[in-house]
DRENDO-1510 file (C-alpha; in Angstrom, 1 decimal, always signed):
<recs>
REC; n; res; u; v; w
REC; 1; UNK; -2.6; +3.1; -3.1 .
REC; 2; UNK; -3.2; +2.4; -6.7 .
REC; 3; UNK; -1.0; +4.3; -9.5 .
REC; 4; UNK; -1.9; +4.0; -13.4 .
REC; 5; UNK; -5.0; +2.8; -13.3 .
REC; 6; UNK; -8.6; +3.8; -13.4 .
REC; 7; UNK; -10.4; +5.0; -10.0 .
REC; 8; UNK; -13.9; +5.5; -9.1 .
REC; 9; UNK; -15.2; +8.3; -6.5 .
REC; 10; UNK; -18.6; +7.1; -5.6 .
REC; 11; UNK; -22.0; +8.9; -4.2 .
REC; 12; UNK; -22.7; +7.6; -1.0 .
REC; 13; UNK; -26.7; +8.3; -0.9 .
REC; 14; UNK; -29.1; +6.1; -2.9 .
REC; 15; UNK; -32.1; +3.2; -2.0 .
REC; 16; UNK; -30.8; +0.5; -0.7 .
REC; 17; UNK; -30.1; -2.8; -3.4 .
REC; 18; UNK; -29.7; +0.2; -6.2 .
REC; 19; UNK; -27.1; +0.9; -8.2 .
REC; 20; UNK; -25.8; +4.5; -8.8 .
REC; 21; UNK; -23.6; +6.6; -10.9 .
REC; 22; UNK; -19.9; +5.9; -10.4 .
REC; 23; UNK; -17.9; +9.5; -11.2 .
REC; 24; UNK; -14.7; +8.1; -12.8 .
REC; 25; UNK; -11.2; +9.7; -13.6 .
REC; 26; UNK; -9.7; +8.0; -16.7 .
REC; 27; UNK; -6.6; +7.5; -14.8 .
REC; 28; UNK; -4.9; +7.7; -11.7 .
REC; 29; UNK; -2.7; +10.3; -13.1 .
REC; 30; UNK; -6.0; +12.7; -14.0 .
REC; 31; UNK; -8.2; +14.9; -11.6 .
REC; 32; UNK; -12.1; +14.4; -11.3 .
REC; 33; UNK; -13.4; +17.2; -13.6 .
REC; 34; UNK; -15.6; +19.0; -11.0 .
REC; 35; UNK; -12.6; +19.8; -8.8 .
REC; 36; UNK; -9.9; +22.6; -10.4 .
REC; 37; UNK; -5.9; +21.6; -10.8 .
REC; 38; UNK; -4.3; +21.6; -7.3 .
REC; 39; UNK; -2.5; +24.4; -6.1 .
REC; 40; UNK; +0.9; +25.0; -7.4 .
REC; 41; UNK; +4.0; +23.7; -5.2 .
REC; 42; UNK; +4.8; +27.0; -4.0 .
REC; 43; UNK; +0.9; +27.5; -2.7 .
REC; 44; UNK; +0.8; +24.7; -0.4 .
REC; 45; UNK; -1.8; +25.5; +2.6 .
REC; 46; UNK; -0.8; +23.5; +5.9 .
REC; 47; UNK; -3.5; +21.9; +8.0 .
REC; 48; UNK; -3.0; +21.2; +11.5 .
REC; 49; UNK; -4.6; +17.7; +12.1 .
REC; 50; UNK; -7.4; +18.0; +14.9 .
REC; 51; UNK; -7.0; +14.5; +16.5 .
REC; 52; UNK; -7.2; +13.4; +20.2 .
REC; 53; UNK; -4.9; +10.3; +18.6 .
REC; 54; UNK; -1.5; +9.9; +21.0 .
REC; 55; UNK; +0.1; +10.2; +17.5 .
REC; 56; UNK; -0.3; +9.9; +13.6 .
REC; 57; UNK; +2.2; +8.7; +11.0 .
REC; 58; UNK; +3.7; +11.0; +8.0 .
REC; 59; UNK; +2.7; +9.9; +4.8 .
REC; 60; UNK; +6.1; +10.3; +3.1 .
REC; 61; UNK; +8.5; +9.2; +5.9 .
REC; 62; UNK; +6.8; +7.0; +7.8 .
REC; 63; UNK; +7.7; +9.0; +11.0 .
REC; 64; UNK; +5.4; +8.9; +14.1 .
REC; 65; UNK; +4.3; +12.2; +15.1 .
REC; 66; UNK; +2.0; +13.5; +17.7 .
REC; 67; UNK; -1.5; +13.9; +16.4 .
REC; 68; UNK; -1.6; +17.7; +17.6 .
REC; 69; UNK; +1.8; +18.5; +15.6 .
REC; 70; UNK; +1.1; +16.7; +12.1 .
REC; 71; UNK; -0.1; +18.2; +9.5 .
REC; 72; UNK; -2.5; +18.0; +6.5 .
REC; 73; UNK; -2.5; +18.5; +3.3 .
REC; 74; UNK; -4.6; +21.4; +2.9 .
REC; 75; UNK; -6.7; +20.8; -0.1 .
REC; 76; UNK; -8.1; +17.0; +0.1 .
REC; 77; UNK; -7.5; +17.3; +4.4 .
REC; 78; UNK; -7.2; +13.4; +3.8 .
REC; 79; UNK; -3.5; +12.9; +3.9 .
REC; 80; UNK; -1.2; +13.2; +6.8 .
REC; 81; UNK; +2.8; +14.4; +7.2 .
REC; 82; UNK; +5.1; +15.4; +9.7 .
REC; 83; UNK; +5.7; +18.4; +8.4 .
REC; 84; UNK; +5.9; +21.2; +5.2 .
REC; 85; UNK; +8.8; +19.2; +3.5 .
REC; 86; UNK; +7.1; +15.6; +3.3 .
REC; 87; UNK; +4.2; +17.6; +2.1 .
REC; 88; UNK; +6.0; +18.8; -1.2 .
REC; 89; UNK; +8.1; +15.9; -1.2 .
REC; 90; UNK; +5.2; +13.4; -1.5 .
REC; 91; UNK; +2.9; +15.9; -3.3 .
REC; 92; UNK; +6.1; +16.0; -6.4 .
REC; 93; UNK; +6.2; +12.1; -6.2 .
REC; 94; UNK; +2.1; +11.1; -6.3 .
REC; 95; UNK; -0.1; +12.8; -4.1 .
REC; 96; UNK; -0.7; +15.5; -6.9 .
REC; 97; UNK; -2.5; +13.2; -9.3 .
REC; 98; UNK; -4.5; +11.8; -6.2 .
REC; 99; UNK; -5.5; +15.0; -4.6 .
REC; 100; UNK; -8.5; +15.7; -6.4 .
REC; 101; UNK; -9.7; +12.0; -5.8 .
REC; 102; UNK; -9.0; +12.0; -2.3 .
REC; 103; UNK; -11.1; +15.7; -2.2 .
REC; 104; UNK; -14.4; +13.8; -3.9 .
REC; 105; UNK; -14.0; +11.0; -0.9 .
REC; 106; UNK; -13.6; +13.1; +1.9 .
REC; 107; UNK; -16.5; +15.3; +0.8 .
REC; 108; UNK; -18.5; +12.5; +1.3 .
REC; 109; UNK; -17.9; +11.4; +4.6 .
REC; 110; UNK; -21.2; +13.5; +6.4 .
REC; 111; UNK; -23.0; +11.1; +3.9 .
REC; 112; UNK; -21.5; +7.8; +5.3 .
REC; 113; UNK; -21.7; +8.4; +8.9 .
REC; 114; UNK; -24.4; +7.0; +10.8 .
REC; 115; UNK; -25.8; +9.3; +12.7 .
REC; 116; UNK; -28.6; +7.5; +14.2 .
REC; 117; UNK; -26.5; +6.1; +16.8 .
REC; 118; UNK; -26.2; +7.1; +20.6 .
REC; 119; UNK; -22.8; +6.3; +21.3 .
REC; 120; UNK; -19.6; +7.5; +20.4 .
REC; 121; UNK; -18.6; +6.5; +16.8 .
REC; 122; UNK; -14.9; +7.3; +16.7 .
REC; 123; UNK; -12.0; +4.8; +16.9 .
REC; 124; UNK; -9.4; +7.7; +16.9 .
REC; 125; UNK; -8.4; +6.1; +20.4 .
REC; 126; UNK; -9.9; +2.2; +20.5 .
REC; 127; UNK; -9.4; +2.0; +23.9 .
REC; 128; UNK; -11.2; +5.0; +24.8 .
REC; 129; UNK; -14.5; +4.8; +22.9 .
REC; 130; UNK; -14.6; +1.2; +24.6 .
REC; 131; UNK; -14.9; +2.6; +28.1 .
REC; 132; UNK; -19.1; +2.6; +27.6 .
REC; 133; UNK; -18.0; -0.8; +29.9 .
REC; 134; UNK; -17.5; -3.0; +27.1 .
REC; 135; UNK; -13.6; -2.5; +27.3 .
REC; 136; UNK; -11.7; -6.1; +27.6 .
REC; 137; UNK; -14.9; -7.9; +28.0 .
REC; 138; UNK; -16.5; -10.6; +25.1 .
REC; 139; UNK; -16.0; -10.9; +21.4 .
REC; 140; UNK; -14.9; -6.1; +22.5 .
REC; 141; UNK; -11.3; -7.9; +23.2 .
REC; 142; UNK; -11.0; -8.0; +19.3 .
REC; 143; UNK; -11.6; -3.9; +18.8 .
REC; 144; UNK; -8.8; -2.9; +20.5 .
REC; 145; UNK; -5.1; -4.2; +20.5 .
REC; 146; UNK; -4.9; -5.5; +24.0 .
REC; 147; UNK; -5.6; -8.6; +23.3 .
REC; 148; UNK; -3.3; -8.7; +20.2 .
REC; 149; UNK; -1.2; -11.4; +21.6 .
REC; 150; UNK; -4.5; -13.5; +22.3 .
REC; 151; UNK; -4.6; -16.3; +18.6 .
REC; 152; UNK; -8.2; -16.1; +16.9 .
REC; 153; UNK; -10.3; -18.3; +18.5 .
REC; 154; UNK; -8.4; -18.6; +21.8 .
REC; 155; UNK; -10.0; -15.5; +23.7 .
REC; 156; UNK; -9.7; -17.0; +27.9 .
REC; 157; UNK; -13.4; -17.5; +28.4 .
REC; 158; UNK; -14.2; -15.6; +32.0 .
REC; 159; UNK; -17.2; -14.0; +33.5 .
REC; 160; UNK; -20.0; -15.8; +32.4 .
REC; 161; UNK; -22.8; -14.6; +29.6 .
REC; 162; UNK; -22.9; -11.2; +31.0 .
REC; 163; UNK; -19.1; -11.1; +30.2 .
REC; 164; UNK; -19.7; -12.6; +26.9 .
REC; 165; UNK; -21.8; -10.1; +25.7 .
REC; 166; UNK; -19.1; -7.2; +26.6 .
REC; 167; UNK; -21.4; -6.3; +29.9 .
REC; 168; UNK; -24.3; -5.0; +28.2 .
REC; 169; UNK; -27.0; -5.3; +30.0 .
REC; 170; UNK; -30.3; -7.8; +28.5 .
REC; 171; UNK; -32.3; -4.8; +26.5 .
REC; 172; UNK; -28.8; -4.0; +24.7 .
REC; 173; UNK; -28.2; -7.2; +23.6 .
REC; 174; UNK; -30.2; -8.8; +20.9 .
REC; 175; UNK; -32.3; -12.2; +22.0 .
REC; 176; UNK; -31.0; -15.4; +19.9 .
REC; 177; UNK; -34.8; -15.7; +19.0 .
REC; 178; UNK; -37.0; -16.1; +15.8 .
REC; 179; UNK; -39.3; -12.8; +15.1 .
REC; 180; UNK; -42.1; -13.9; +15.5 .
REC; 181; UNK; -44.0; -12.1; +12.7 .
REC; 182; UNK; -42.0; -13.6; +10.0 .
REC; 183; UNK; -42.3; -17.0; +11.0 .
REC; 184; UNK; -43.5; -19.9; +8.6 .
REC; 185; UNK; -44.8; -23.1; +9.7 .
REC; 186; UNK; -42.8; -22.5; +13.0 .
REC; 187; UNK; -40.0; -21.3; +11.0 .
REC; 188; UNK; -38.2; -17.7; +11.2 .
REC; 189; UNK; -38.5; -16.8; +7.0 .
REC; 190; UNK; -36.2; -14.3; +5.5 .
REC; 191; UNK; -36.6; -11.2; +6.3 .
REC; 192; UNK; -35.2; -8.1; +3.4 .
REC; 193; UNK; -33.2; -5.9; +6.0 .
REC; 194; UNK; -32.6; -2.3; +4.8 .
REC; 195; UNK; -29.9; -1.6; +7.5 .
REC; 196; UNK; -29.4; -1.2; +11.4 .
REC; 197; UNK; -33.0; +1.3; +12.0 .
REC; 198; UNK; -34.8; -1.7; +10.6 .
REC; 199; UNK; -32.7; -4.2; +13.0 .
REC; 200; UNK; -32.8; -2.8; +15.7 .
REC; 201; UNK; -36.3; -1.8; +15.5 .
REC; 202; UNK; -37.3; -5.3; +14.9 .
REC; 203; UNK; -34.8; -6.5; +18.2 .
REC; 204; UNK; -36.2; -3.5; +20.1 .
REC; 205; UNK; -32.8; -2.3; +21.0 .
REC; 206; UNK; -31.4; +1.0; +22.0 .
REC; 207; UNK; -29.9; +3.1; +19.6 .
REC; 208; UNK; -27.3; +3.4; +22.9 .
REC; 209; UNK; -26.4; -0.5; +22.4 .
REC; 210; UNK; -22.9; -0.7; +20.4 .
REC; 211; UNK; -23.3; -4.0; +18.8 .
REC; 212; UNK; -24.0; -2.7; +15.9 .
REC; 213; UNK; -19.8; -2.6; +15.7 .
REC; 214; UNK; -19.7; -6.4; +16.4 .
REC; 215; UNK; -22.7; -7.4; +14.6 .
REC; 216; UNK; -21.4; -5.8; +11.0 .
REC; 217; UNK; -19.8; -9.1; +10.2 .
REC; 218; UNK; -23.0; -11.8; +10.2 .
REC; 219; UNK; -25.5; -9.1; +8.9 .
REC; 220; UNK; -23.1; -8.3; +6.0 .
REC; 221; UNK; -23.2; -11.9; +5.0 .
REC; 222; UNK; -27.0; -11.8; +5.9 .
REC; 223; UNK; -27.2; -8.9; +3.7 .
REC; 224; UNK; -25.3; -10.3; +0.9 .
REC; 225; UNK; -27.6; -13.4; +1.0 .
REC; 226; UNK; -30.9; -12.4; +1.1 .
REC; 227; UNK; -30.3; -8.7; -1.0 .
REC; 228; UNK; -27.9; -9.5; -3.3 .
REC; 229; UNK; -27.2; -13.2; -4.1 .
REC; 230; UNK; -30.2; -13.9; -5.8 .
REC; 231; UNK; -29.5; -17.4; -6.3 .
REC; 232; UNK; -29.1; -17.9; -2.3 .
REC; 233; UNK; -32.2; -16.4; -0.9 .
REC; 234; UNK; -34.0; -19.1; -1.0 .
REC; 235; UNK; -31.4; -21.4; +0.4 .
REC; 236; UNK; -32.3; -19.5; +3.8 .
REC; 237; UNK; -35.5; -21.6; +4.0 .
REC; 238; UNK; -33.4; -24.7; +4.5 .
REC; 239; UNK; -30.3; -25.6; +6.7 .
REC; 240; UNK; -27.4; -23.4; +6.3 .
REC; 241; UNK; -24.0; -24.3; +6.5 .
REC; 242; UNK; -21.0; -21.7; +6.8 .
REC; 243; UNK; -17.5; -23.1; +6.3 .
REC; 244; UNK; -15.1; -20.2; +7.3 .
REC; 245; UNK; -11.4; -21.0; +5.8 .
REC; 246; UNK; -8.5; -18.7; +6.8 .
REC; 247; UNK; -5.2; -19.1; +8.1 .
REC; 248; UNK; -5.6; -17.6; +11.2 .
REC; 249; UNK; -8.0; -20.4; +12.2 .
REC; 250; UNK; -6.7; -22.0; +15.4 .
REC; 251; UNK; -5.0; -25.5; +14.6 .
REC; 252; UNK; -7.0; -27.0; +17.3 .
REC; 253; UNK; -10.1; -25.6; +16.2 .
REC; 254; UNK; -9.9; -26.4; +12.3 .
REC; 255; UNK; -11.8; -29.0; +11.4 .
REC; 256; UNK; -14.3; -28.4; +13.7 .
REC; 257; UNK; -18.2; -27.9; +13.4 .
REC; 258; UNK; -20.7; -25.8; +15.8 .
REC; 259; UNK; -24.3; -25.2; +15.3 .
REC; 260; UNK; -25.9; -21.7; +16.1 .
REC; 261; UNK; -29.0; -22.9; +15.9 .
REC; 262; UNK; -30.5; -26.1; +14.6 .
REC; 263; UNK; -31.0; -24.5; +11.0 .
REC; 264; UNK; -27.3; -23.0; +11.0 .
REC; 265; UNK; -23.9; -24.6; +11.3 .
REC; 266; UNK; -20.7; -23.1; +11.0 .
REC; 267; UNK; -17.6; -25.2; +9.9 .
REC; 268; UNK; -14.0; -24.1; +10.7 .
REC; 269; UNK; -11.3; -24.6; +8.2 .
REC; 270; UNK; -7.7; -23.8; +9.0 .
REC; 271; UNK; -5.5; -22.8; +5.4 .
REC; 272; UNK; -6.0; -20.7; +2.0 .
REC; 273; UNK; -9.1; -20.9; +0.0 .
REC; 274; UNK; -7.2; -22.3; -3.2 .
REC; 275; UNK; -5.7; -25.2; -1.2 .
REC; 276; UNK; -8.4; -26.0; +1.2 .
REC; 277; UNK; -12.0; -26.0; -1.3 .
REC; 278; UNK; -11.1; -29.3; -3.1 .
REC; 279; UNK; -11.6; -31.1; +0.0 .
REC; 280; UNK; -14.7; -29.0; +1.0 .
REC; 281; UNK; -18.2; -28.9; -0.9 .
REC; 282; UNK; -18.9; -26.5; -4.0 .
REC; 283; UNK; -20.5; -23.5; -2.3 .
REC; 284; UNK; -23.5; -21.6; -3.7 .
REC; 285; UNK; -22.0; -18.0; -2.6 .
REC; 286; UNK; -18.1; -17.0; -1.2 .
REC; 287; UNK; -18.0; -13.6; +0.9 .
REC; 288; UNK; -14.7; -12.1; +2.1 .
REC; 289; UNK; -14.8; -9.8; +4.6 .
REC; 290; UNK; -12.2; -6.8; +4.2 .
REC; 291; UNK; -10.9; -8.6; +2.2 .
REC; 292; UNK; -7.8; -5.9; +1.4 .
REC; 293; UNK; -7.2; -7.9; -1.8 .
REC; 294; UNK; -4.3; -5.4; -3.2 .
REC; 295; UNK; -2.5; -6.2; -0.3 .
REC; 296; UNK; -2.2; -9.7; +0.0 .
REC; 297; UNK; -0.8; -11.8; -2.6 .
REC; 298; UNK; -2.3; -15.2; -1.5 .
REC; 299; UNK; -5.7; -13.7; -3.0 .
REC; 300; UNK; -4.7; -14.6; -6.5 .
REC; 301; UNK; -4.9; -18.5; -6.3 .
REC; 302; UNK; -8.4; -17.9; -4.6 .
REC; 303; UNK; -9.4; -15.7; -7.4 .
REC; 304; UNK; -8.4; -17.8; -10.1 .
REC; 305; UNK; -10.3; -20.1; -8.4 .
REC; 306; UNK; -13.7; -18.0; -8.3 .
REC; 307; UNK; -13.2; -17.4; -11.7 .
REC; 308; UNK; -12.9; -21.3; -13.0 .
REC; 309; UNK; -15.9; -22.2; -10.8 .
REC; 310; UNK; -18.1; -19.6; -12.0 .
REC; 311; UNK; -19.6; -19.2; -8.4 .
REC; 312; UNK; -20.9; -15.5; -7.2 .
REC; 313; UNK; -18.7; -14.0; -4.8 .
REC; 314; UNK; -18.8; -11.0; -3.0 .
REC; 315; UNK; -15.9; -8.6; -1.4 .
REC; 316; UNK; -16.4; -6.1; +1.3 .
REC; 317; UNK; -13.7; -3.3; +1.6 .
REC; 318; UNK; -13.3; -0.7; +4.5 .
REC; 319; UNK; -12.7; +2.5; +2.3 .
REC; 320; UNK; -13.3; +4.2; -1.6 .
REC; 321; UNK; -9.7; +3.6; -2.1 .
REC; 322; UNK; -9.3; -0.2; -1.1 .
REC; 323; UNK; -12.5; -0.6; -3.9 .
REC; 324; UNK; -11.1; +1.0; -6.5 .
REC; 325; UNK; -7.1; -1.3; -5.8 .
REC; 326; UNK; -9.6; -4.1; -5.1 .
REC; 327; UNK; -11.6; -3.7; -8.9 .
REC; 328; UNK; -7.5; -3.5; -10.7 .
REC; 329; UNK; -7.0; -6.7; -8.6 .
REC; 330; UNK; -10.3; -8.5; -9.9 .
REC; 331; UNK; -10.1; -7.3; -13.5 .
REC; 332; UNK; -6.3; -8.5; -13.6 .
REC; 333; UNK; -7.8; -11.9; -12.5 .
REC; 334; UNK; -10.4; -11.8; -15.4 .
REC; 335; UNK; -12.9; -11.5; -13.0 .
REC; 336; UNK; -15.9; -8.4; -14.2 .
REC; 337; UNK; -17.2; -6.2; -11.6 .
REC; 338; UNK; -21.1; -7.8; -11.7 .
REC; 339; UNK; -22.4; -6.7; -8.3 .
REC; 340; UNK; -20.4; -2.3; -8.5 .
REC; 341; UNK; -19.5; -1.1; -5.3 .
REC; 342; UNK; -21.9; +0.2; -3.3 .
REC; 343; UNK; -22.0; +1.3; +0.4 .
REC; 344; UNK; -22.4; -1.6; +3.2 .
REC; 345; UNK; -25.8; -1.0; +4.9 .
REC; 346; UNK; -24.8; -3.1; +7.6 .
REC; 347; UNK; -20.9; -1.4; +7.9 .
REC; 348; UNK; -19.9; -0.5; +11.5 .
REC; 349; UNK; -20.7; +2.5; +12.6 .
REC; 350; UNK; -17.5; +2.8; +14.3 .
REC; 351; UNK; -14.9; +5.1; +11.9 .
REC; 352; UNK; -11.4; +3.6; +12.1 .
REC; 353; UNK; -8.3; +5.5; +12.1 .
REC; 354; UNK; -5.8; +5.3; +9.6 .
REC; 355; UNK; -2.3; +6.7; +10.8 .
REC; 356; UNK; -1.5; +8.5; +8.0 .
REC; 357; UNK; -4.5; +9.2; +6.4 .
REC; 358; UNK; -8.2; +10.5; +7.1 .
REC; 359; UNK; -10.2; +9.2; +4.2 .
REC; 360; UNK; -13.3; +7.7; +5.7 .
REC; 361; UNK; -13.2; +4.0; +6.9 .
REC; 362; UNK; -14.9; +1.2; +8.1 .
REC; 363; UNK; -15.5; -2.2; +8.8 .
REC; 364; UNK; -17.3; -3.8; +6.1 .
REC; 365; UNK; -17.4; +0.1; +4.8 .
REC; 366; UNK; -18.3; -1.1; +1.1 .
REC; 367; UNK; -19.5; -4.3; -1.2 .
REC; 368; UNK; -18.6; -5.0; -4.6 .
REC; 369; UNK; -19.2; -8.6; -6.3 .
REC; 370; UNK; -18.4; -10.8; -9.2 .
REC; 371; UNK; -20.0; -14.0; -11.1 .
REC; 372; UNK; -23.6; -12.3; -9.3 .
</recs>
């Protein structure tokens, strides 16, 4: 969590590609004026936490307990403990000048669920939502942790297309096909998504298909591209090429090239971003997908990077709170906030579960952007 700095409670509704009005606390240590002083120590309300979760994790100690015992803290609801004494304990030590915050984001979690879709939306128990039939099967070995032990890249392939696409049947699955009402000399043209009614209109899926969950990660960069990198819109209209670097790329598959289509290649690259892009060409946009940049220090040499090449990049983060570290991380860099943080229209509908907290979450949740 960041302490000592400025932090930003956002408003959830607004158009699509517009900017809106960022409520901001001067500092950390301050409490969003709309929202009175939290209670004094000896007025603490306990919360029992309503969670079908086998168990949580206390905020202060660290200590697993069972999701029906914990406890919340009865103002913001968003933080989680194993009891009345880590509650005063952590609200003495910091959760007092957060409180408020945390109150502003959780008030605004009706506003970020999608409720348009027809399956269940919860990750409270991974596992268990998976059970539609998609449990084990395809790129759905990745949303739960049984197939933790399995290297990126290295899923066993078994089973056949129908496996592949996590046993959904044809009409859930979206066609690798042009729409044909947006083509151009036999050529799909870009097409200015507004967010998953609009795709899955235009694929003629069911609002009972989960991919949504799976497909958050290429329609985030397709979103990125054709809404808010300006400069790259056009660029759709030619061959693409997407070089992913990371260092969770399988040895034996860095290096490697594979074409989606005949207009779309995808390059893997095995190492960090810093230490890998003078060997690769200058791109015209760089995306990081929950990214988490406050928690991992190997993001500095990539952002001093970004900043000396001038190039737009663009950041997605999976909650309010990872923004606002993310935006102390970028301004220490030098970096300016071009592109604010606004929510993803193409996040995963799918809410993820935080042990030992409850502020709203999810893939791709939110997108913020520099040099844009």
């Amino acid at each position: 969590m960041a302490r000592g700095h400025e932090l930003v409670a956002v408003t959830i509704s607004h158009p699509p590609g517009q900017a809106y009005e960022e409520k901001t606390s001067s500092t950390a240590s301050s409490t969003p004026t709309k929202y009175a002083e939290p209670p004094n120590e000896d007025t603490f309300m306990d919360v029992r936490v309503n969670s079908n979760s086998s168990f949580r994790q206390c905020a202060m100690c660290d200590k697993d307990v069972n999701g029906d015992q914990s406890l919340c803290c009865g103002r913001c609801q968003a933080v989680v403990y194993c009891g009345s004494l880590c509650q005063k304990q952590h609200w003495k030590e910091s959760h007092k000048s957060m409180c408020g915050l945390y109150k502003a984001m959780m008030e605004r979690e009706e506003e970020l669920v999608m409720k348009i879709f027809m399956f269940p939306c919860s990750a409270d128990q991974p596992c268990k939502w998976l059970e539609l039939g998609i449990h084990q099967k395809g790129m759905w070995r990745r949303k739960c942790s049984c197939y933790s032990h399995c290297p990126f890249g290295l899923l066993p392939v078994k089973g056949g297309l129908w496996d592949s696409r996590g046993g959904l049947d044809d009409e859930e699955y979206p066609r690798d096909s042009p729409f044909h009402n947006h083509l151009r000399d036999g050529i799909s043209s870009p097409i200015l998504l507004s967010g998953w009614s609009e795709y899955y209109n235009l694929r003629s899926l069911p609002l009972s298909s989960p991919v949504a969950d799976i497909l958050s990660h290429p329609l985030t960069v397709y979103y990125i591209l054709t809404a808010l990198s300006i400069s790259s819109k056009n660029l759709l209209l030619k061959g693409k090429e997407i070089v992913m670097v990371g260092p969770e790329v399988p040895t034996n598959l860095s290096g490697t090239t594979s074409g989606i289509s005949s207009r779309v290649r995808v390059n893997l690259v095995r190492g960090l971003y810093q230490e890998e892009a003078t060997y690769l060409p200058s791109p015209h946009v760089i995306v990081a997908l929950n990214c988490a940049l406050d928690r991992y220090g190997s993001w500095g040499g990539a952002l001093d990077l970004i900043k000396a090449m001038g190039i737009p990049a663009f950041f997605t983060e999976q909650s309010e709170i990872l923004c606002a570290n993310a935006k102390q991380v970028l301004r220490s860099a030098g970096l300016h906030i071009t592109h604010p943080v606004t929510p993803n229209p193409f996040r995963s509908p799918v809410k993820n579960l935080d042990f030992s907290s409850n502020l709203p979450s999810y893939s791709n949740g939110f997108v913020l952007g520099v040099n844009t």
